[in-house]
C-alpha positions as a Markdown table, in Angstrom:
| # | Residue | x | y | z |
|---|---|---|---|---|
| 1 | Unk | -44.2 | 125.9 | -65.2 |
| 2 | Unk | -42.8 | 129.5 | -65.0 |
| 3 | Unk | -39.9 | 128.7 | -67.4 |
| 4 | Unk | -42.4 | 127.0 | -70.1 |
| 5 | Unk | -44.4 | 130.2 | -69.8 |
| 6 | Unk | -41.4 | 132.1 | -70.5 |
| 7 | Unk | -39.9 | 130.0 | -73.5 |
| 8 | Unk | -42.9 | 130.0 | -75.2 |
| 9 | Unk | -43.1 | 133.6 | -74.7 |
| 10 | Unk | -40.1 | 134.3 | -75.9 |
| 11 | Unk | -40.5 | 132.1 | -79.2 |
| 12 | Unk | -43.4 | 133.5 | -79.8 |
| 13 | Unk | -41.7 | 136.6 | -80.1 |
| 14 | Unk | -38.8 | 135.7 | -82.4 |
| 15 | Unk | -41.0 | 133.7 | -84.6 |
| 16 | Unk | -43.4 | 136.8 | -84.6 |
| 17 | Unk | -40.3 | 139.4 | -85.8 |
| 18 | Unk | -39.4 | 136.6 | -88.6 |
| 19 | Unk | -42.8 | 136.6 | -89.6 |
| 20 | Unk | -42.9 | 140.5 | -90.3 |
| 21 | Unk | -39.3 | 140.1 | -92.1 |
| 22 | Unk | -40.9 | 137.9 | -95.1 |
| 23 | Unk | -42.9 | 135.1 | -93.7 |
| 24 | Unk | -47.0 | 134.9 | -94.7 |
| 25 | Unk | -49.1 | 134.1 | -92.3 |
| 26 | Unk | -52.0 | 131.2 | -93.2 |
| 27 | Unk | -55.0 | 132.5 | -94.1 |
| 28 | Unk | -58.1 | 132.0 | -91.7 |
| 29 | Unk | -60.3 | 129.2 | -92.4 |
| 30 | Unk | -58.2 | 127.5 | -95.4 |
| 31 | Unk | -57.1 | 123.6 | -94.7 |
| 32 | Unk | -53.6 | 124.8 | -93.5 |
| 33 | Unk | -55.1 | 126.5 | -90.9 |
| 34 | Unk | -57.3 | 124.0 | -89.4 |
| 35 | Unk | -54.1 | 121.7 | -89.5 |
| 36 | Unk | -52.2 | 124.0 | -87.9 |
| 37 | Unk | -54.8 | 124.3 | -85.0 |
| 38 | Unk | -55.2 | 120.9 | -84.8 |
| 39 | Unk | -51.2 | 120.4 | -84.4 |
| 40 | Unk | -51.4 | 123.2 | -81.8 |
| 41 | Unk | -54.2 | 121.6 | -79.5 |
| 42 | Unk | -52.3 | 118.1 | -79.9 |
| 43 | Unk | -49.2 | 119.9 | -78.8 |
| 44 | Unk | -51.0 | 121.4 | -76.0 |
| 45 | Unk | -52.6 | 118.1 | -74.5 |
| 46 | Unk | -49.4 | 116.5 | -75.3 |
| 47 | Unk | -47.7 | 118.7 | -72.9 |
| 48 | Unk | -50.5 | 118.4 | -70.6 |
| 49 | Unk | -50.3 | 115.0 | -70.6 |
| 50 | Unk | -46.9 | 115.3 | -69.8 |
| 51 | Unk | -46.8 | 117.7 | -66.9 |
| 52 | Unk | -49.2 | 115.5 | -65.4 |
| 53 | Unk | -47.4 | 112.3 | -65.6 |
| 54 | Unk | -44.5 | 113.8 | -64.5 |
| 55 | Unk | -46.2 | 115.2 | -61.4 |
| 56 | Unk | -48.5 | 111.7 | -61.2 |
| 57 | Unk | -45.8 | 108.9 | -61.8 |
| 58 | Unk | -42.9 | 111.2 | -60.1 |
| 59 | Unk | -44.8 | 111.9 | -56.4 |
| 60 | Unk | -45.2 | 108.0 | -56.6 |
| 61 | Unk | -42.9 | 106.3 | -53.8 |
| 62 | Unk | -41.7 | 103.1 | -54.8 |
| 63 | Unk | -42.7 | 101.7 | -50.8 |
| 64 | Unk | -46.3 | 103.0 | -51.6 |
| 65 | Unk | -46.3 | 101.5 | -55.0 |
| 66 | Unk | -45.3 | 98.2 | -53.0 |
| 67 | Unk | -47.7 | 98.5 | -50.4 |
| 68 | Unk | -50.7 | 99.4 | -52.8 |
| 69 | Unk | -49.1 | 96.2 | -54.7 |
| 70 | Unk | -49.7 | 93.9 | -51.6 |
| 71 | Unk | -52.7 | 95.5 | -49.4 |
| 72 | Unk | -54.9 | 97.8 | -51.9 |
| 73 | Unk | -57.5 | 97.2 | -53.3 |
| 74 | Unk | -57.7 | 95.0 | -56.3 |
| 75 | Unk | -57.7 | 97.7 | -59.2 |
| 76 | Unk | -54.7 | 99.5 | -56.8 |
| 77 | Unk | -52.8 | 95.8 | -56.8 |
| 78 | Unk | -53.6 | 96.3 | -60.5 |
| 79 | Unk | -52.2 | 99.8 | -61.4 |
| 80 | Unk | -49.1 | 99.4 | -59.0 |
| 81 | Unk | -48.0 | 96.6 | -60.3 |
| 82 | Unk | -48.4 | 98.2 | -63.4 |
| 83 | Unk | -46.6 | 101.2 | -62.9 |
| 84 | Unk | -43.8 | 100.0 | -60.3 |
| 85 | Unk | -41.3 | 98.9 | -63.3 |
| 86 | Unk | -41.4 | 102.0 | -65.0 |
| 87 | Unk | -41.0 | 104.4 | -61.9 |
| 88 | Unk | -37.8 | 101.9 | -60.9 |
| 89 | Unk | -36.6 | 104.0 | -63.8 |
| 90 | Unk | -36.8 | 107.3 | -61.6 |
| 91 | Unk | -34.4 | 109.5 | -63.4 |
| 92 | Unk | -34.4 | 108.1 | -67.2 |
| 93 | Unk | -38.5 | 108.7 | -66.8 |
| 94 | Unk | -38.2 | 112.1 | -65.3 |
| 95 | Unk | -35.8 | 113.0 | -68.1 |
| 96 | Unk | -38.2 | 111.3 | -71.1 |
| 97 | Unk | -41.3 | 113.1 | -69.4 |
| 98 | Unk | -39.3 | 116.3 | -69.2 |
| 99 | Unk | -37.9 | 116.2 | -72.9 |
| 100 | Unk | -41.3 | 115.2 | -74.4 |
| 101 | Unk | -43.0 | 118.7 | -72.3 |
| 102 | Unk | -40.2 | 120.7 | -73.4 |
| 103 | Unk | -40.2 | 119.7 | -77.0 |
| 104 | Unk | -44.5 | 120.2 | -77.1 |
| 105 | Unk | -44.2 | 123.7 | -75.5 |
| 106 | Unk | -41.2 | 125.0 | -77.7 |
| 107 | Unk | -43.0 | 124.0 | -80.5 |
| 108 | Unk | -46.3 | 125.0 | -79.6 |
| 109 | Unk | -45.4 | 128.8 | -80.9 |
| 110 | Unk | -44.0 | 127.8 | -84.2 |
| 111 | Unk | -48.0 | 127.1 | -85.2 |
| 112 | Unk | -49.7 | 129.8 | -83.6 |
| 113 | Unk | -47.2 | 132.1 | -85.1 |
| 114 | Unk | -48.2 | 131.2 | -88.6 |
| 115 | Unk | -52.4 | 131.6 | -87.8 |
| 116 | Unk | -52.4 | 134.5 | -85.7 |
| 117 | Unk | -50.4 | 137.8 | -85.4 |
| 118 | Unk | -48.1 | 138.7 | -82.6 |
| 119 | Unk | -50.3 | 139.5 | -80.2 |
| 120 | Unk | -52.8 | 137.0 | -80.0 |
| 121 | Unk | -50.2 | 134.3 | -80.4 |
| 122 | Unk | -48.1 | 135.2 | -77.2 |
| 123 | Unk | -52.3 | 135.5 | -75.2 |
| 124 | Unk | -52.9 | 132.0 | -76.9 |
| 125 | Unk | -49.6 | 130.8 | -76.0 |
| 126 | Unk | -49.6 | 131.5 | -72.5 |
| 127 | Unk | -53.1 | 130.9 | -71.4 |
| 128 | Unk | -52.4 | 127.2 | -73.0 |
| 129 | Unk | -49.4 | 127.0 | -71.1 |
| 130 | Unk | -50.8 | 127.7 | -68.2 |
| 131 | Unk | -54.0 | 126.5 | -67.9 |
| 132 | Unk | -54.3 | 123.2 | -70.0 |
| 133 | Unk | -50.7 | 122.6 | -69.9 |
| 134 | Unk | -49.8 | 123.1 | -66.5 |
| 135 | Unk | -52.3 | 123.9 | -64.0 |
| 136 | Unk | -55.1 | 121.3 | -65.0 |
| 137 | Unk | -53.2 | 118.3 | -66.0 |
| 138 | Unk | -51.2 | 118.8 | -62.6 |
| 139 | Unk | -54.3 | 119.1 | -60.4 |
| 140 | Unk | -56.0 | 116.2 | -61.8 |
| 141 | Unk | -52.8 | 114.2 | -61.7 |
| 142 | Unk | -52.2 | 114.7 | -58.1 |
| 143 | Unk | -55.6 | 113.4 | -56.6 |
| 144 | Unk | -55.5 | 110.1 | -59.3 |
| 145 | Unk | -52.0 | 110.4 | -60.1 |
| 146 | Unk | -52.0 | 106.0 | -59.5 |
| 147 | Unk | -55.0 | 105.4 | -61.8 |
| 148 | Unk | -54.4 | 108.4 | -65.0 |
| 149 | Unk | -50.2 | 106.8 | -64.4 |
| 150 | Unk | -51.7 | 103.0 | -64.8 |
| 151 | Unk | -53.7 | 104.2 | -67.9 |
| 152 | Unk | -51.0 | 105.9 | -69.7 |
| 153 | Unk | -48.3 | 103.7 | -69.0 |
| 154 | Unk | -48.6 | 102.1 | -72.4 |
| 155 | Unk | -47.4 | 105.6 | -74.0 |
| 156 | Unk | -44.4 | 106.4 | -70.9 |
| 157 | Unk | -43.5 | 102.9 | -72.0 |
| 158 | Unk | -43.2 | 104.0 | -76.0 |
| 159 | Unk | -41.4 | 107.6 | -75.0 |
| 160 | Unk | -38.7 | 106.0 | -73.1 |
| 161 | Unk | -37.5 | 103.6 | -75.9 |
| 162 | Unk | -38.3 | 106.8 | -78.4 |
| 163 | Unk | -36.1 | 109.0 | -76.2 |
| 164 | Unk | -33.8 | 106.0 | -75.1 |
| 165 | Unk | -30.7 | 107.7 | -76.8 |
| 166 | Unk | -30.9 | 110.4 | -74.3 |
| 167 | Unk | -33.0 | 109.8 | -71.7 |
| 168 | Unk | -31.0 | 106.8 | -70.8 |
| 169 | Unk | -27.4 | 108.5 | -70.3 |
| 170 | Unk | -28.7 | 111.3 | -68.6 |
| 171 | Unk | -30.7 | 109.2 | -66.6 |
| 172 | Unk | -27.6 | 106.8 | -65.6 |
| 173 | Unk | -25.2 | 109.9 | -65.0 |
| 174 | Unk | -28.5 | 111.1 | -62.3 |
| 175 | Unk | -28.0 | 108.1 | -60.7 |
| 176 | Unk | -23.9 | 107.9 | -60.5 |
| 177 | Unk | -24.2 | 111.4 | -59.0 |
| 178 | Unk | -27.7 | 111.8 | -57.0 |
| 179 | Unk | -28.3 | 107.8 | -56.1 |
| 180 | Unk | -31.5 | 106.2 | -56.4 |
| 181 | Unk | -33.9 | 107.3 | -53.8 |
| 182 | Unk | -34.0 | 105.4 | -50.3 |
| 183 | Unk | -36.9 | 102.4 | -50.9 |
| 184 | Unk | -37.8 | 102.0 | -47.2 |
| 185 | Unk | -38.6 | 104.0 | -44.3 |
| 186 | Unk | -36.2 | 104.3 | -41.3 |
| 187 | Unk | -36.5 | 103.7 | -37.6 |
| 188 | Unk | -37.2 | 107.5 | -36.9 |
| 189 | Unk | -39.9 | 107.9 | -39.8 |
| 190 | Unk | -41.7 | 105.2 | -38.6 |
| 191 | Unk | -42.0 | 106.1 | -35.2 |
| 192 | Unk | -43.2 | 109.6 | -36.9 |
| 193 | Unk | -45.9 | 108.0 | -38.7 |
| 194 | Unk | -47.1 | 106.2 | -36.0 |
| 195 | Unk | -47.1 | 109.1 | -34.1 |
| 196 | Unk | -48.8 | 110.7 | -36.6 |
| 197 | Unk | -51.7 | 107.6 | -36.1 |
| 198 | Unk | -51.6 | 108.2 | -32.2 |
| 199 | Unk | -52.5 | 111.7 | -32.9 |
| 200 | Unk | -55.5 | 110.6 | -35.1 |
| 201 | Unk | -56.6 | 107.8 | -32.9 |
| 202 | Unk | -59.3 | 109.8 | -31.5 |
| 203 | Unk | -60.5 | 111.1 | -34.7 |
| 204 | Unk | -61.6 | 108.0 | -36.2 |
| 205 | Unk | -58.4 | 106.8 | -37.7 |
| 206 | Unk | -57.4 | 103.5 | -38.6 |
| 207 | Unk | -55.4 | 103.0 | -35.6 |
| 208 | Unk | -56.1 | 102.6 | -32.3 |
| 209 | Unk | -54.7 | 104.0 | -29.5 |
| 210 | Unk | -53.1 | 101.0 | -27.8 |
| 211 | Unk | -52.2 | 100.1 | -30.9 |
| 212 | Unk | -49.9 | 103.1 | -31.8 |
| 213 | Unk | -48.7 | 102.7 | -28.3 |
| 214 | Unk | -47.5 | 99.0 | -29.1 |
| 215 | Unk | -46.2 | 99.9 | -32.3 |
| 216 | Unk | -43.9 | 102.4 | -31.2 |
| 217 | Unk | -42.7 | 100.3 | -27.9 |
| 218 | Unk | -41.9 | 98.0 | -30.6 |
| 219 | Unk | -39.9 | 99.9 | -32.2 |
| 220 | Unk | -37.7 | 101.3 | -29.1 |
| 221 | Unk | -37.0 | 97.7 | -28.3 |
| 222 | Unk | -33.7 | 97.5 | -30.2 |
| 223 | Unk | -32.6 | 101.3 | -28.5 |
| 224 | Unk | -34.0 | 100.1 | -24.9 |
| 225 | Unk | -32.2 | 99.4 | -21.9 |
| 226 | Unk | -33.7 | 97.3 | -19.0 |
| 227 | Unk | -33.0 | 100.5 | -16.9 |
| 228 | Unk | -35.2 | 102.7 | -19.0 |
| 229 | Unk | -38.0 | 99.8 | -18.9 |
| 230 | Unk | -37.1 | 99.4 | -14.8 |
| 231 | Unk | -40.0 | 100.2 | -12.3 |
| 232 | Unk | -38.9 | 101.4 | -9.3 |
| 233 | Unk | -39.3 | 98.8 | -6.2 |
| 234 | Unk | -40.6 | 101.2 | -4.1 |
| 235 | Unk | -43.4 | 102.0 | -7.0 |
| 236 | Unk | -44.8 | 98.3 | -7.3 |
| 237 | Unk | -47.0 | 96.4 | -5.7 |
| 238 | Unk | -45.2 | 92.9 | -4.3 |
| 239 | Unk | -46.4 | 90.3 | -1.7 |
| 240 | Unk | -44.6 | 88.7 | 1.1 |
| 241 | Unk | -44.3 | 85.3 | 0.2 |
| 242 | Unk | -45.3 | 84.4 | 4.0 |
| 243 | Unk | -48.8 | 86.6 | 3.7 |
| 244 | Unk | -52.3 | 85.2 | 3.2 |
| 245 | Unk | -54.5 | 85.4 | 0.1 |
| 246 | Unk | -57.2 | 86.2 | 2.3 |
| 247 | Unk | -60.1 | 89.1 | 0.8 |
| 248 | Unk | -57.8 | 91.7 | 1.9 |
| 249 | Unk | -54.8 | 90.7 | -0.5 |
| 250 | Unk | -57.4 | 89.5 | -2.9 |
| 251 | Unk | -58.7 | 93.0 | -3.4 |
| 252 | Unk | -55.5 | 94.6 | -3.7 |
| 253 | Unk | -54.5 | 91.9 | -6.1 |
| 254 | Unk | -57.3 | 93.2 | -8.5 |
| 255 | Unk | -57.5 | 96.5 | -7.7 |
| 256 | Unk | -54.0 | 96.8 | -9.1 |
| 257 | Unk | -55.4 | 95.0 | -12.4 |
| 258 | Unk | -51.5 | 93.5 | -12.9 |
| 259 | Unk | -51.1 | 90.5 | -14.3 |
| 260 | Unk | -48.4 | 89.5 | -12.3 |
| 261 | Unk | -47.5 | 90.0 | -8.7 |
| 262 | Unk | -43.9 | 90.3 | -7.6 |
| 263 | Unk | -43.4 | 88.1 | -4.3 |
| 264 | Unk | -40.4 | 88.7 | -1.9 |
| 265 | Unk | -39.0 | 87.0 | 1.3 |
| 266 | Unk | -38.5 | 89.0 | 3.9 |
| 267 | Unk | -37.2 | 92.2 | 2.4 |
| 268 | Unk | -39.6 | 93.8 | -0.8 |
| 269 | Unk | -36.1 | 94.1 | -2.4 |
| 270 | Unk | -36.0 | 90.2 | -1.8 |
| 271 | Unk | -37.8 | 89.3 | -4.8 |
| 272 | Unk | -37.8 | 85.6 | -5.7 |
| 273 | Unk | -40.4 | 85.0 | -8.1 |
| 274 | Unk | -43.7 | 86.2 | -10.1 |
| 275 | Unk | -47.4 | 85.2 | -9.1 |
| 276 | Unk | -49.7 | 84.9 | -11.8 |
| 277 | Unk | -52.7 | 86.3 | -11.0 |
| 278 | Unk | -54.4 | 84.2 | -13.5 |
| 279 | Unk | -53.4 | 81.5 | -10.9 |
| 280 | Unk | -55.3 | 82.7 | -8.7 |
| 281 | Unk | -59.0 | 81.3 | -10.4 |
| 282 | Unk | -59.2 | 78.5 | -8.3 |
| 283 | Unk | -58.4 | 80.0 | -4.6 |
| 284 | Unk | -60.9 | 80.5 | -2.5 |
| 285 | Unk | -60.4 | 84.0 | -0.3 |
| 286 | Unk | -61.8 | 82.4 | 2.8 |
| 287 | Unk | -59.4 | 79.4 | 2.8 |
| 288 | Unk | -56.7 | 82.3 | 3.4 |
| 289 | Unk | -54.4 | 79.9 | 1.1 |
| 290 | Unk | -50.5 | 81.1 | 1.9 |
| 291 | Unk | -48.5 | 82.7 | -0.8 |
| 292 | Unk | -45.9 | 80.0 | -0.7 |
| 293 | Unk | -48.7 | 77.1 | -1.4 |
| 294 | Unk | -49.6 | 79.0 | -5.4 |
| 295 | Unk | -47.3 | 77.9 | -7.4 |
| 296 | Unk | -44.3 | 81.1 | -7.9 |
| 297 | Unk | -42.6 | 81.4 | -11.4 |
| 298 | Unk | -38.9 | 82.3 | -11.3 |
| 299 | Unk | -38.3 | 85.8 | -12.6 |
| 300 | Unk | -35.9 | 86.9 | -15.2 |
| 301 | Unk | -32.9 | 89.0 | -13.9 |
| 302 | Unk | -31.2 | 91.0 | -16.5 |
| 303 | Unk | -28.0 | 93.8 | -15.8 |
């Protein structure tokens, strides 16, 4: 923004000095000068237009575009499947969107120079610049940068073929030398953004607690060791496969709230099996039904 402040202040000025070496300025209210001042607000929206795309269609990921594509709503599945071919295109549409701003805002004070003297040309020139070139096309582009991208597609579309002789090498040398952006998330920014979730869980976010917390043990399974997922035997809760399921066992059984039970013979390092509490439905406390008589599921052994 700063350097299209500065170019058009600077033509301004050297269109201004050839103006007092011989050129005539258009006289106010004739039919040059309301073409001239309509010229110079096209130029200005043109360039608006422009700064806003690029700022819009630019700050577009394509794995939002794809998401939007599959999960939004249906005007979002709309627009991003509407925009996602022409932001593929990253660098031949920043350079078309670039070029086109440029071209506006250099020309922009070649017209002013011709309906207004020096002065008021380089005021005119800069507040335009600024305000409806820049600053408002920007700020309305970033909060509905999907839907004013979706509805000006149609002209992105035209500018890149216009500008295809250029855009289009520049755009392909961008890629030989910067690559194309990386499409999807990696392992670490995933378990970021979940952890960005877990902070809002308690906020009302979309995500729950537990559910952040099963997201991101998902997502350590590949890194995990059984060591680092290991309980100590001293730390758990086991039965001896001789004891009784009498109400004493029983209420340590649920007081623990596990759903299974590790049983051992003899020694609590001795473990030879899992009990499923769920098993445990249809035994009555006061029978003081053995351990060994509910049926024991072999348990996995890993190194």
């Amino acid at each position: 923004m700063t350097m299209h402040l500065m170019n058009a202040m600077i033509a301004t000025r050297y269109l201004t000095r050839d103006s007092l070496m011989g050129a005539e300025a258009i006289a106010f209210g004739s039919i040059w000068w309301f073409v001239y001042a309509g010229i110079s607000c096209f130029l200005v929206l043109f360039a608006g237009i422009m700064s806003g795309l690029t700022l819009g269609l630019m700050s577009l990921g394509l794995v939002e575009l794809e998401i939007l594509q599959r999960s939004g709503t249906p005007s979002e599945k709309k627009q991003a499947a509407c925009i996602l071919p022409v932001v593929q295109k990253q660098h031949q549409l920043l350079v078309t969107l670039l070029l086109c701003n440029a071209a506006s805002m250099e020309a922009l004070p070649i017209y002013l120079d011709k309906m207004f003297n020096q002065y008021v040309a380089i005021i005119l020139s800069v507040t335009f610049v600024l305000f409806f070139g820049e600053v408002i096309p920007q700020a309305i582009c970033t909060r509905y940068g999907l839907a004013v991208g979706a509805n000006f597609v149609w002209l992105v579309r035209i500018l890149m073929i216009i500008c295809y002789p250029i855009s289009y090498p520049i755009g392909k040398i961008l890629d030989w030398v910067l690559g194309h952006n990386e499409a999807l998330f990696r392992r670490a920014q995933l378990k970021v953004l979940v952890s960005i979730h877990s902070q809002e869980a308690g906020k009302g976010g979309e995500l729950t607690h537990d559910e952040t917390t099963i997201i991101s043990g998902a997502l350590d399974l590949t890194e995990k060791t059984a060591e680092e997922a290991m309980t100590p035997i001293e730390s758990t809760f086991s039965l001896d496969v001789n004891s009784k399921l009498d109400w004493e066992a029983m209420g340590k059984i649920l007081a623990r709230g596990h759903s299974r039970v590790p049983v051992y013979s003899g020694n609590p390092k001795n473990v030879i099996g899992l009990l499923l509490v769920k098993s445990l439905l249809t035994v009555r406390p006061e029978t003081e039904t053995p351990v060994s008589a509910v049926s024991i599921r072999r348990i996995p052994r890993f190194s």
